[in-house]
C-alpha positions as a Markdown table, in Angstrom:
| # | Residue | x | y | z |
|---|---|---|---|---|
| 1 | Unk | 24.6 | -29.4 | -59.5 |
| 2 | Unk | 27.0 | -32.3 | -59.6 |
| 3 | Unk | 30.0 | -32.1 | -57.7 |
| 4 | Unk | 33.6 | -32.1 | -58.8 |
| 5 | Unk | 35.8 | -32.5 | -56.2 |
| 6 | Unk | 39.4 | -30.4 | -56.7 |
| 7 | Unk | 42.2 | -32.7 | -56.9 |
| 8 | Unk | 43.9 | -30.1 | -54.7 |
| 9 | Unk | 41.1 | -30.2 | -51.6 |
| 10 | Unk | 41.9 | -32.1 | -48.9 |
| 11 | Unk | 38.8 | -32.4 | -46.4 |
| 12 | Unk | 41.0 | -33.0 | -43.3 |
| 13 | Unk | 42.9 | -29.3 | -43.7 |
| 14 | Unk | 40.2 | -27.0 | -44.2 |
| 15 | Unk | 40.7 | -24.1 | -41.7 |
| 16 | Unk | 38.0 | -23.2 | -39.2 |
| 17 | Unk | 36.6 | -20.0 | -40.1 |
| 18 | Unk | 37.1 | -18.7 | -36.7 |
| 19 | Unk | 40.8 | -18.2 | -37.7 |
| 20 | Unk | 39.5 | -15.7 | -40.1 |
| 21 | Unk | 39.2 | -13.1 | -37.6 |
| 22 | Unk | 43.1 | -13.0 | -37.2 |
| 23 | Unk | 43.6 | -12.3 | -41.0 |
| 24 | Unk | 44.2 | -8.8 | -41.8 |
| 25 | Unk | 41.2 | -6.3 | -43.1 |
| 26 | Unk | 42.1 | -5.8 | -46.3 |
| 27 | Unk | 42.1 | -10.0 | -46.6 |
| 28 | Unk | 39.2 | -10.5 | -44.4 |
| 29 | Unk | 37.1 | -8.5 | -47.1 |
| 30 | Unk | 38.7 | -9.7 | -50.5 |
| 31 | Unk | 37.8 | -13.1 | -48.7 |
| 32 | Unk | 34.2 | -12.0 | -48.3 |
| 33 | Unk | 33.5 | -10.4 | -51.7 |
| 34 | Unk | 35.3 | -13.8 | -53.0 |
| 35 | Unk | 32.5 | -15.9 | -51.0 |
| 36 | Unk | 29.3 | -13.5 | -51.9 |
| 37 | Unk | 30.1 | -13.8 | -55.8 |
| 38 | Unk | 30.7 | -17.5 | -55.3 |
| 39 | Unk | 27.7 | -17.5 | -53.7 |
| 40 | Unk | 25.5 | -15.4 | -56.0 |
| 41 | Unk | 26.9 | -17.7 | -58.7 |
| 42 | Unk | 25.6 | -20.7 | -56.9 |
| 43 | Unk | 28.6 | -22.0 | -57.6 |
| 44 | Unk | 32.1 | -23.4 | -55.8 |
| 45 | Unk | 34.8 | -22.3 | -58.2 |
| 46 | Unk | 35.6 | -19.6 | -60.6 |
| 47 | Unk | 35.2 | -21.8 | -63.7 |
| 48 | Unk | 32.8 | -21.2 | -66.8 |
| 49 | Unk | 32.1 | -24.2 | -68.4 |
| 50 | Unk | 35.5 | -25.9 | -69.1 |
| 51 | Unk | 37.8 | -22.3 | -68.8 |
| 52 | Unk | 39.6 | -21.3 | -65.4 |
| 53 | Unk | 38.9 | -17.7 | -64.9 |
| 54 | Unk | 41.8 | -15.0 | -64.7 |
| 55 | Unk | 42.7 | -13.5 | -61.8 |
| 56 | Unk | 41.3 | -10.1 | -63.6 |
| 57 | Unk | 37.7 | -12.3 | -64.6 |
| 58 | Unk | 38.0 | -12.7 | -60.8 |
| 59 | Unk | 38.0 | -9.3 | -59.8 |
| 60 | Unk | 35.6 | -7.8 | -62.2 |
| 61 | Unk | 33.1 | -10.9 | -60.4 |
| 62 | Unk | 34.4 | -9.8 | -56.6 |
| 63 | Unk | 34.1 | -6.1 | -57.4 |
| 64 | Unk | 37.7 | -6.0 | -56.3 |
| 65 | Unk | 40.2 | -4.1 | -57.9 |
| 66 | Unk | 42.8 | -6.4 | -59.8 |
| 67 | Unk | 45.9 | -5.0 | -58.2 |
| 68 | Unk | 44.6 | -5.6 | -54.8 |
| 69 | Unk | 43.4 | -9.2 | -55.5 |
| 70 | Unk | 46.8 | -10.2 | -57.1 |
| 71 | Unk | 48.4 | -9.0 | -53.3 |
| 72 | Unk | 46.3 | -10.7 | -51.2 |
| 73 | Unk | 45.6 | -14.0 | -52.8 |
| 74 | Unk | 48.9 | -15.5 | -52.1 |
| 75 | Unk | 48.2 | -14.9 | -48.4 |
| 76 | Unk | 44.8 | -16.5 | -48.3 |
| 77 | Unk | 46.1 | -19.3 | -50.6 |
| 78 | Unk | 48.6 | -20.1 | -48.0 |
| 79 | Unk | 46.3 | -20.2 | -45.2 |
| 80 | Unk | 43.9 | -22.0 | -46.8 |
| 81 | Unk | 41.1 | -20.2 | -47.1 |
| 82 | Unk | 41.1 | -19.9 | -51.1 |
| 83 | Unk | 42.2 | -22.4 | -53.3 |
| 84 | Unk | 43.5 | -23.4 | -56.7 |
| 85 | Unk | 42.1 | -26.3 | -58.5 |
| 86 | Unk | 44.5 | -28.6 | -60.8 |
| 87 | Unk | 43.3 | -26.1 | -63.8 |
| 88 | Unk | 44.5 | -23.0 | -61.9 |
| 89 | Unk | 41.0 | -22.3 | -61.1 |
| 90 | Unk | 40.4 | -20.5 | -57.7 |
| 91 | Unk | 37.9 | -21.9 | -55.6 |
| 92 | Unk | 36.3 | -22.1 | -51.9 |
| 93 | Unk | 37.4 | -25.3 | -50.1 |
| 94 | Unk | 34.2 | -24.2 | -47.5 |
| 95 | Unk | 31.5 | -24.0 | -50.2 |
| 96 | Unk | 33.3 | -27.7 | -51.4 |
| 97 | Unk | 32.8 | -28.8 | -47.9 |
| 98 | Unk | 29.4 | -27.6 | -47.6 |
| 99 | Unk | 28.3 | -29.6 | -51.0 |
| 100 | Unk | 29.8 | -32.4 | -49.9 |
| 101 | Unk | 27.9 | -33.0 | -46.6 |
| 102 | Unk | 25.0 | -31.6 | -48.8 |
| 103 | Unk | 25.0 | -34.7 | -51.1 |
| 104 | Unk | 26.0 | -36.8 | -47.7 |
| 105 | Unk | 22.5 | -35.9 | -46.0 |
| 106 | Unk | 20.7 | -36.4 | -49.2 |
| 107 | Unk | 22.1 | -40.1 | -49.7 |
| 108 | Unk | 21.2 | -40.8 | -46.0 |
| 109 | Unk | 17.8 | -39.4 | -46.6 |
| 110 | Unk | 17.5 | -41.6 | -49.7 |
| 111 | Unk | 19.2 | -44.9 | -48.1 |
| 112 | Unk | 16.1 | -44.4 | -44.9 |
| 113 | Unk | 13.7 | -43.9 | -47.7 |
| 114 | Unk | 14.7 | -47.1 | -49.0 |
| 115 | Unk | 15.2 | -48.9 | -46.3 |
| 116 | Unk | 11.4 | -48.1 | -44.9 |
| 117 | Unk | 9.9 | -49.7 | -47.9 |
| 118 | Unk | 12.0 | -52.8 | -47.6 |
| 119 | Unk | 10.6 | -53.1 | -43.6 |
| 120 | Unk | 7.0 | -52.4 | -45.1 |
| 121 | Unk | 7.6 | -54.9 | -47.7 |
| 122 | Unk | 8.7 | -57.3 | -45.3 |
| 123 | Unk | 6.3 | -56.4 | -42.9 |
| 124 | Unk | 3.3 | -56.8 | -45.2 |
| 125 | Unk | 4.8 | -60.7 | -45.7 |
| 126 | Unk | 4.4 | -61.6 | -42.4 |
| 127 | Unk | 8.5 | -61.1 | -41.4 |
| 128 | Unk | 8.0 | -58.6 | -38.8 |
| 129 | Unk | 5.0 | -57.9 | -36.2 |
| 130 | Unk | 2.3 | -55.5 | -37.2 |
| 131 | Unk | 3.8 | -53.3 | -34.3 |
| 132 | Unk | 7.2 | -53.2 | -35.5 |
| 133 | Unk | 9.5 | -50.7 | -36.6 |
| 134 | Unk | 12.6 | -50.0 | -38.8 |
| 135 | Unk | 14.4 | -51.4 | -35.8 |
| 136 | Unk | 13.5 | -54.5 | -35.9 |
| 137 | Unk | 14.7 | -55.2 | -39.3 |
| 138 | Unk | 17.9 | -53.2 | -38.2 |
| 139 | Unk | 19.0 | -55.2 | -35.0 |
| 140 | Unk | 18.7 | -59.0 | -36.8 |
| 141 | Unk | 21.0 | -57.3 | -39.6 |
| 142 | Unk | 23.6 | -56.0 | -37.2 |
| 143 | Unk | 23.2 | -59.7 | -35.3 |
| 144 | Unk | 24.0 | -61.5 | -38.5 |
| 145 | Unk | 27.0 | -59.3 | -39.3 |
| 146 | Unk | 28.5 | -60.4 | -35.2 |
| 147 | Unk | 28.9 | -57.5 | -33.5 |
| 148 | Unk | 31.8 | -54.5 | -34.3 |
| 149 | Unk | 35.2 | -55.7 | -35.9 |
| 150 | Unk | 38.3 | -55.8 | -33.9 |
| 151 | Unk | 40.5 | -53.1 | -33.3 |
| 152 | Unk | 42.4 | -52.1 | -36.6 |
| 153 | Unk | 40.4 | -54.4 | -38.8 |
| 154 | Unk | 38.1 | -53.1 | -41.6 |
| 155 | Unk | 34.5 | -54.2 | -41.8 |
| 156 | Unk | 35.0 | -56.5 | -44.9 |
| 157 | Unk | 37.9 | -58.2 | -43.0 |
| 158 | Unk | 35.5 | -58.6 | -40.2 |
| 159 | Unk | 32.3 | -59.9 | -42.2 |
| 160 | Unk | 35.3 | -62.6 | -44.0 |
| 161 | Unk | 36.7 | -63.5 | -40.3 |
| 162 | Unk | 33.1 | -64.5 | -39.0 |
| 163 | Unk | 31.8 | -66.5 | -41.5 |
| 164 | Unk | 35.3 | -68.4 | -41.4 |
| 165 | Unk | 34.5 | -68.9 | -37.7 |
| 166 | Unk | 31.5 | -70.1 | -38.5 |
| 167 | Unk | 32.3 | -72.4 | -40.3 |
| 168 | Unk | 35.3 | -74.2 | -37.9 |
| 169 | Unk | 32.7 | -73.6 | -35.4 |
| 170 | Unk | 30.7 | -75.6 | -37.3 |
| 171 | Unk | 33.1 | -78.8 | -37.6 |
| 172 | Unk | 35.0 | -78.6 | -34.7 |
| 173 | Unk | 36.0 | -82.0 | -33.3 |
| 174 | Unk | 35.3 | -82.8 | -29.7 |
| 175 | Unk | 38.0 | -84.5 | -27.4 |
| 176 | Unk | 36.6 | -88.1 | -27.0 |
| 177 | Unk | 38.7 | -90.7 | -25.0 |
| 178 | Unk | 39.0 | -94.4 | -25.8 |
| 179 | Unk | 40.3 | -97.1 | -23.5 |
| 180 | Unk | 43.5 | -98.8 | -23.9 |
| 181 | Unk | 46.6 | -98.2 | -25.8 |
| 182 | Unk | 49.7 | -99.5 | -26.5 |
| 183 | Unk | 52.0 | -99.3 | -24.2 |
| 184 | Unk | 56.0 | -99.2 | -24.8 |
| 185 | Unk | 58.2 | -101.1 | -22.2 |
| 186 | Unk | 60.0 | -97.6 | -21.3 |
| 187 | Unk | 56.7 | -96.4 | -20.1 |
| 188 | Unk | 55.6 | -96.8 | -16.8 |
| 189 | Unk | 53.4 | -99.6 | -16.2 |
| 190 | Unk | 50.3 | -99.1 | -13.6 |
| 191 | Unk | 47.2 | -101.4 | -13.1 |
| 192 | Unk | 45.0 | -98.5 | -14.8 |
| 193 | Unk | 44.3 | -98.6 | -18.8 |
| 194 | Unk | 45.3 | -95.4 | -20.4 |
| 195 | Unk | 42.8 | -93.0 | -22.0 |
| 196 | Unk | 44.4 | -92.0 | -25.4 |
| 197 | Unk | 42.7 | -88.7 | -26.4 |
| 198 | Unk | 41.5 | -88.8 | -30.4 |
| 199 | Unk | 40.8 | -85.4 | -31.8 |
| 200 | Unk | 40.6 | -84.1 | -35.1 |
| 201 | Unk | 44.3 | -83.8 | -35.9 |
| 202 | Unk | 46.7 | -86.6 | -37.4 |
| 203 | Unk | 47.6 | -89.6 | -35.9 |
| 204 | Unk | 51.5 | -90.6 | -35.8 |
| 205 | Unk | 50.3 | -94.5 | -34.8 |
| 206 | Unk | 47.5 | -96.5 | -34.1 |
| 207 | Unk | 45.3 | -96.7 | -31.1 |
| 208 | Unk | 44.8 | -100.2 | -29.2 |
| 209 | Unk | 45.6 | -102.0 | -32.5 |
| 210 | Unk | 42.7 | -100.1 | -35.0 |
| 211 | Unk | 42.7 | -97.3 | -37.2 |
| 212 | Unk | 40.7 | -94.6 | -36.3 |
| 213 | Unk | 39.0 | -92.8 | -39.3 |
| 214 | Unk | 39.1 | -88.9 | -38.9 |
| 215 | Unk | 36.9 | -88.0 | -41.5 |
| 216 | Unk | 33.9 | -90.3 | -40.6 |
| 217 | Unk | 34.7 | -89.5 | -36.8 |
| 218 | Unk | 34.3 | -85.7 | -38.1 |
| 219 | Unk | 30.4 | -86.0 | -39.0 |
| 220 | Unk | 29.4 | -88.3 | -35.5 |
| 221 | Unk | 27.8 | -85.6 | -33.2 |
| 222 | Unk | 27.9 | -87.5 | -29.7 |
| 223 | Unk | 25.0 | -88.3 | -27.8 |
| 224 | Unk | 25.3 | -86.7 | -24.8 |
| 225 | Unk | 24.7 | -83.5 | -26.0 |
| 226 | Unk | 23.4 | -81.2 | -23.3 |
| 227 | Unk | 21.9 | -79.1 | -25.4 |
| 228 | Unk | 18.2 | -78.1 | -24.4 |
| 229 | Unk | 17.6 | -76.7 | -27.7 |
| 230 | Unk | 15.4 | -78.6 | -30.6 |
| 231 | Unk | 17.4 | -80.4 | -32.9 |
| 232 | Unk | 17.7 | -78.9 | -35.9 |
| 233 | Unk | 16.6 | -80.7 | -38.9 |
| 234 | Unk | 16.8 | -79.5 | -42.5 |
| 235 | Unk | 12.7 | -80.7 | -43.2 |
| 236 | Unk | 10.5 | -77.8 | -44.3 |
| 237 | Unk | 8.8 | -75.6 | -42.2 |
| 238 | Unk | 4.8 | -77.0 | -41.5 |
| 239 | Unk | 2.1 | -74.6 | -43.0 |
| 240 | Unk | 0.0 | -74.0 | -40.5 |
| 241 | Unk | -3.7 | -72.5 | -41.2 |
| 242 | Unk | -4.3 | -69.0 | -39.7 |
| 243 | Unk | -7.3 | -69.7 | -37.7 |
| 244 | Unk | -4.7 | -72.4 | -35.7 |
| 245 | Unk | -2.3 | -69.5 | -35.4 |
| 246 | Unk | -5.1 | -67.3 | -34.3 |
| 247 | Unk | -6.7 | -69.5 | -31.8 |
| 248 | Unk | -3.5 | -70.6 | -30.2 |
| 249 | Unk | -2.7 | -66.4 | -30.0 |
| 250 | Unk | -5.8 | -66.0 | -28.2 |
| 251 | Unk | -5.2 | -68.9 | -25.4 |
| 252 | Unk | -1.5 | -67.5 | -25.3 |
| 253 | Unk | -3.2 | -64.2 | -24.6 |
| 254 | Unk | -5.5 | -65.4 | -21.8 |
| 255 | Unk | -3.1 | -67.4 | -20.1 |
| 256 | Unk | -0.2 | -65.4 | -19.9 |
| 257 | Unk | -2.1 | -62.6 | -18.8 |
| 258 | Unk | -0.7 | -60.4 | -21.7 |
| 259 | Unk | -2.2 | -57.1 | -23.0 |
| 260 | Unk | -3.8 | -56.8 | -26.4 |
| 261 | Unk | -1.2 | -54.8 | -27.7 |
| 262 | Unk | 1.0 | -57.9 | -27.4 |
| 263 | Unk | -1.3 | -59.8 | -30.1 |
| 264 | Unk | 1.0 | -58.8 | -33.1 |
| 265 | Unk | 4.2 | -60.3 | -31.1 |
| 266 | Unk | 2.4 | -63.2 | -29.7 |
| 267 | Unk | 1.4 | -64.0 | -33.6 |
| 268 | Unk | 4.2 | -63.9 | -35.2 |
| 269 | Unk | 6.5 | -66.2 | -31.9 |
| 270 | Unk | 3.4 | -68.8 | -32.3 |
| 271 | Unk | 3.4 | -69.0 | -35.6 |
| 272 | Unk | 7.4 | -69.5 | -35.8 |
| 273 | Unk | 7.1 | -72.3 | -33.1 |
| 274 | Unk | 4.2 | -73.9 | -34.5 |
| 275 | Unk | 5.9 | -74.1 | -38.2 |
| 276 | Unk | 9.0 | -75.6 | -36.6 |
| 277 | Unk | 6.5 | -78.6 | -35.0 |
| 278 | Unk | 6.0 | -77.3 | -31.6 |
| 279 | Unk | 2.0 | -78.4 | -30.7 |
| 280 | Unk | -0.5 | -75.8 | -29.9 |
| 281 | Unk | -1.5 | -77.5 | -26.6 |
| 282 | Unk | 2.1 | -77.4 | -25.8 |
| 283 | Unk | 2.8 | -74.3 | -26.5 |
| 284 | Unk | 0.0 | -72.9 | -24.4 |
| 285 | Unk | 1.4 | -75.2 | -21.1 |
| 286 | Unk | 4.3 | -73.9 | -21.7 |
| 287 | Unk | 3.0 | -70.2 | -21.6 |
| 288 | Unk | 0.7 | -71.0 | -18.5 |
| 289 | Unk | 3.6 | -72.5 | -16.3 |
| 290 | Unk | 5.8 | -70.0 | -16.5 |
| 291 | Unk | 3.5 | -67.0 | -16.0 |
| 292 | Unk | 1.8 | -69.0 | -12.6 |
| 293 | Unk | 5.9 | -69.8 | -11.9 |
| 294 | Unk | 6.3 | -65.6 | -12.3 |
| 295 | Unk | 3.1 | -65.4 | -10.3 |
| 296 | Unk | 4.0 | -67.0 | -7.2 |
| 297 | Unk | 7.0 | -64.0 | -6.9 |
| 298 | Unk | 4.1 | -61.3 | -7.7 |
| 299 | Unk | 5.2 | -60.6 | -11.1 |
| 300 | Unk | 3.6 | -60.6 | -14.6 |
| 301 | Unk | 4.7 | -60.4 | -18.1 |
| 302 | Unk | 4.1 | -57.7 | -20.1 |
| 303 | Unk | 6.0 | -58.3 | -23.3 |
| 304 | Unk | 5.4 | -61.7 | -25.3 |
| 305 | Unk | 9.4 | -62.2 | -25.7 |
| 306 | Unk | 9.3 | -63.3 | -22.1 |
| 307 | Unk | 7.8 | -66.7 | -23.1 |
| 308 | Unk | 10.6 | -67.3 | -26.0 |
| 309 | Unk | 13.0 | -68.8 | -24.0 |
| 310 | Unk | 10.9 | -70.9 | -21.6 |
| 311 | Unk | 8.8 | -72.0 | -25.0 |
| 312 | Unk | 11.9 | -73.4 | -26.3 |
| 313 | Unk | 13.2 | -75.4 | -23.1 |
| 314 | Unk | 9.6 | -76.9 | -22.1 |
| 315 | Unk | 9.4 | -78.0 | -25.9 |
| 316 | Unk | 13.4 | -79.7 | -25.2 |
| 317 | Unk | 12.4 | -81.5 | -21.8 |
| 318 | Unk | 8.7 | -82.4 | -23.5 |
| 319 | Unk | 11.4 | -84.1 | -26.6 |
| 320 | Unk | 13.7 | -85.7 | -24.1 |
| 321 | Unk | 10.8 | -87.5 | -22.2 |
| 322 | Unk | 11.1 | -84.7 | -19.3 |
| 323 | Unk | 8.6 | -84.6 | -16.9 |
| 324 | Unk | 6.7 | -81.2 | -18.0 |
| 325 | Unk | 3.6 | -81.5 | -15.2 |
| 326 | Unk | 2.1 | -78.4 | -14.6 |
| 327 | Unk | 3.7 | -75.7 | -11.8 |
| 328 | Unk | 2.2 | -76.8 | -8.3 |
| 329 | Unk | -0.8 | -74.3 | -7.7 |
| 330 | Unk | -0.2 | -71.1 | -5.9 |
| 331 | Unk | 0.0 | -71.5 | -1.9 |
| 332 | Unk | -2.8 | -69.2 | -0.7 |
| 333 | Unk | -1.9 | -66.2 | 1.0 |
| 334 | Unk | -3.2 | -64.2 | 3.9 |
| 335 | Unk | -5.3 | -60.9 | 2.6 |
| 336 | Unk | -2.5 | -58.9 | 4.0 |
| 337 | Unk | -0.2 | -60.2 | 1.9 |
| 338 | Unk | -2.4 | -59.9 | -1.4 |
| 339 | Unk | -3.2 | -56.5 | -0.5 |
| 340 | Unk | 0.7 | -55.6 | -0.5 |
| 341 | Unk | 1.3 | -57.2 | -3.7 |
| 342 | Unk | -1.7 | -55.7 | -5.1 |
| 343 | Unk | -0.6 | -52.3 | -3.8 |
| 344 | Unk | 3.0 | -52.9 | -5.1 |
| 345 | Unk | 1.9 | -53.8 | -8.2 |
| 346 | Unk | 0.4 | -50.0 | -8.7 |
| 347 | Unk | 2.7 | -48.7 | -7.2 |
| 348 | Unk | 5.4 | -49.9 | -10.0 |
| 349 | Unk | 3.6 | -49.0 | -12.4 |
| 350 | Unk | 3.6 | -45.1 | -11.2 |
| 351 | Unk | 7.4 | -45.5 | -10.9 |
| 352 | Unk | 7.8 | -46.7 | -14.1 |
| 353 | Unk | 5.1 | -43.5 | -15.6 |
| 354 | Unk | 7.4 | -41.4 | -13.7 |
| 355 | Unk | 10.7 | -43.0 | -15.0 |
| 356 | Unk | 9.2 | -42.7 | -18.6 |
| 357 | Unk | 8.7 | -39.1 | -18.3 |
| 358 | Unk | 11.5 | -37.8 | -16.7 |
| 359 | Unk | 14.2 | -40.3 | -17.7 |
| 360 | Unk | 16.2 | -39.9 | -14.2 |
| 361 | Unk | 16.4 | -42.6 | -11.5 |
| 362 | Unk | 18.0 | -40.0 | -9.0 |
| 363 | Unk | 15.0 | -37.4 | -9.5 |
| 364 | Unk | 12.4 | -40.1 | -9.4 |
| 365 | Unk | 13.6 | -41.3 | -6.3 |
| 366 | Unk | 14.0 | -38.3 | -4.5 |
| 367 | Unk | 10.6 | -37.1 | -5.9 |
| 368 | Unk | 8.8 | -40.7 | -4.7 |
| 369 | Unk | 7.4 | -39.9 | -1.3 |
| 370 | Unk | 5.6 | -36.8 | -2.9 |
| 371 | Unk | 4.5 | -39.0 | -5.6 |
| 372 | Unk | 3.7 | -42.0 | -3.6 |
| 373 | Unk | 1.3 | -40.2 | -1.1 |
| 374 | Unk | -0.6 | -38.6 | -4.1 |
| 375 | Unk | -1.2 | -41.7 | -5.5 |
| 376 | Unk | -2.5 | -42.9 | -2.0 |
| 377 | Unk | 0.6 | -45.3 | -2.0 |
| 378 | Unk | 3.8 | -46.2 | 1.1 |
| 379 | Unk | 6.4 | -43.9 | 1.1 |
| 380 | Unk | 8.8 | -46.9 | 1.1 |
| 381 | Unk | 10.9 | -47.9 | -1.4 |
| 382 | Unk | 9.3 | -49.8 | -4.7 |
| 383 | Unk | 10.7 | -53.1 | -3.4 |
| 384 | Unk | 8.4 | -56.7 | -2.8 |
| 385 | Unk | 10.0 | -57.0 | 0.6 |
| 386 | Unk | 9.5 | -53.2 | 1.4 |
| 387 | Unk | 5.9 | -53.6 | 0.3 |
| 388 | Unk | 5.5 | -56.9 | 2.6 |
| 389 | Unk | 6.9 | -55.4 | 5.8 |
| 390 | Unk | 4.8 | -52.1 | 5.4 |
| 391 | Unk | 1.8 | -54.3 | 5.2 |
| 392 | Unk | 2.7 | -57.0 | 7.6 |
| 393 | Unk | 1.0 | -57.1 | 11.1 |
| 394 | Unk | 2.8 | -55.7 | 14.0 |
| 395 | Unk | 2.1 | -59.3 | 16.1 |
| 396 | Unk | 3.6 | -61.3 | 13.4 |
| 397 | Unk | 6.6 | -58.5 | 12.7 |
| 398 | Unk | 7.3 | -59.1 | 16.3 |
């Protein structure tokens, strides 16, 4: 059924229907026999076709005696709880309420609908990891949009605002200083050369006798940049065969000491860096030094987006002529000390089972000790330094 909305109904005034019970009887139950025929109509307002039923149509529907409707209906129609359309027609603003979040849950049901065969459509291209969810495709939408707009300021206003940002951000002039000047004879004289700052704005007079050109000054990015992102180029992305892709997933995999599970991730990072230039064999150093750096503090990555960021500023130092030698190797440790790392390791990953289930630091914490000796781990806290003193000897403790 298609609904049309009375011009009369405002959504923001419709009474609770706990207010009902203050209503006298005799209104209470024309109210109820007005609701069961609306009801058994499958309907939300007296109204055939394009005719507003009469009050005594209405009454003959309700099972209500006429006189008794005619009474009462003034009443409800001033609290609210029955209605007349434009037409005259009477009509539940309830039942209207109810269609209208109705038709709300069916368009949300439709726009998810949609919106999970665009992600498998894109998925299926190669956009998003094999792993992936609806997420995924949700977050870089809402990144691209730059967070919530301001306070008072409508989303369209927002999406404008940004992308006019964007673009200032874009050709914003840097403060550069050149030597010299001229220099008026009111002005105080000094043994030092002044530095006449030249931005992107007008200037009234010239600077040390030459003209200074702000719109070819606008497009000279300066040099010193300390950017340790890749320059951005606008050449075309490589194409890069699979088996590369997959061979270079496989020694990220090994080296990184990443689970299986991360294969889909790991694919679809290499295969972003390799397009944009980055070597395989540098790529894969890049991996192995940061996961022996995390090893020498007794950690290990679990999740391929921990190599993103060091990927992308071993690739800027191996541009820049950087020295990018491998991490020095790990100093060997004691067997006491590799058994408390060992044991520490295990003995995060029970917290973290723990913390999964129940979903409360506080609980987990009070529960560990019971936890910890069932597991056949310290009662101590889940901390490296915790971990190291339990398992120190007492000679060198002392």
């Amino acid at each position: 059924m298609m609904l049309q909305i009375p011009a009369t109904f405002d959504r923001d005034d419709v009474p609770s229907m706990a207010f009902l019970k203050v209503l006298p009887a005799e209104l209470r139950g024309v109210f109820h026999s007005l609701m069961d025929a609306l009801k058994s109509a499958r309907d939300v307002v007296f109204r055939v076709g394009g005719r507003a039923l009469d009050d005594v149509q209405v009454a003959q529907m309700a099972c209500e005696n006429v006189e008794v409707l005619r009474r009462v209906l003034p009443e409800l129609e001033f609290t609210r709880f029955i209605l007349r359309d434009e037409d005259g027609a009477l009509y539940s603003p309830h039942l209207v309420e109810r269609q209208i979040r109705r038709e709300e849950r069916a368009q949300a049901r439709a726009e998810r609908q949609r919106r999970l065969e665009e992600f498998q459509a894109r998925q299926e291209a190669g956009e998003f990891a094999p792993e992936a969810g609806v997420k995924a495709m949700t977050s870089r939408a809402n990144a691209s949009k730059g967070g919530r707009p301001r306070k008072g300021e409508k989303a369209e206003d927002a999406y404008v605002r940004r992308q006019r940002e964007a673009v200032e951000q874009r050709e914003m002039r840097l403060l550069s200083s050149i030597e010299g000047g001229v220099v008026s004879e009111t002005e105080n004289q000094n043994q030092f050369s002044k530095a006449v700052l030249v931005s992107g704005v007008s200037v009234s007079k010239p600077v040390s006798g030459f003209s200074v050109d702000l719109e070819l000054e606008k497009d000279i990015s300066p040099s010193d940049s300390n950017s340790t992102k890749p320059a951005e180029t606008d050449k075309p992305a490589l194409e890069i065969p699979e088996t590369l892709i997959s061979q270079t997933v496989a020694r990220v995999l090994k080296v990184g000491r990443l689970p299986d599970g991360q294969a889909g991730f790991a694919k679809s990072i290499c295969g972003r860096f390799l397009r944009d230039g980055v070597p395989a064999d540098v790529l894969v150093e890049a991996v192995k030094q940061h996961a022996e750096k995390m090893a020498l503090n007794g950690d290990t990555a679990y999740k391929m987006g921990a190599f993103r960021k060091p990927i992308e500023r071993f690739w800027a130092d191996h541009q820049a002529g950087v020295s990018t030698a491998p991490a020095p190797e790990p100093v060997a440790r004691e067997d006491w000390e590799e058994r408390a790392l060992e044991v520490y390791a295990k003995a995060q990953e029970v917290w973290s089972e723990a913390f999964r289930l129940k979903r409360d630091f506080s609980a987990v914490r009070r529960e560990w000790p019971e936890l910890a000796q069932a597991h056949d781990l310290p009662t101590c806290p889940v901390e490296r330094a915790a971990y190291l003193d339990w398992y120190r000897p007492q000679a060198q403790a002392a």
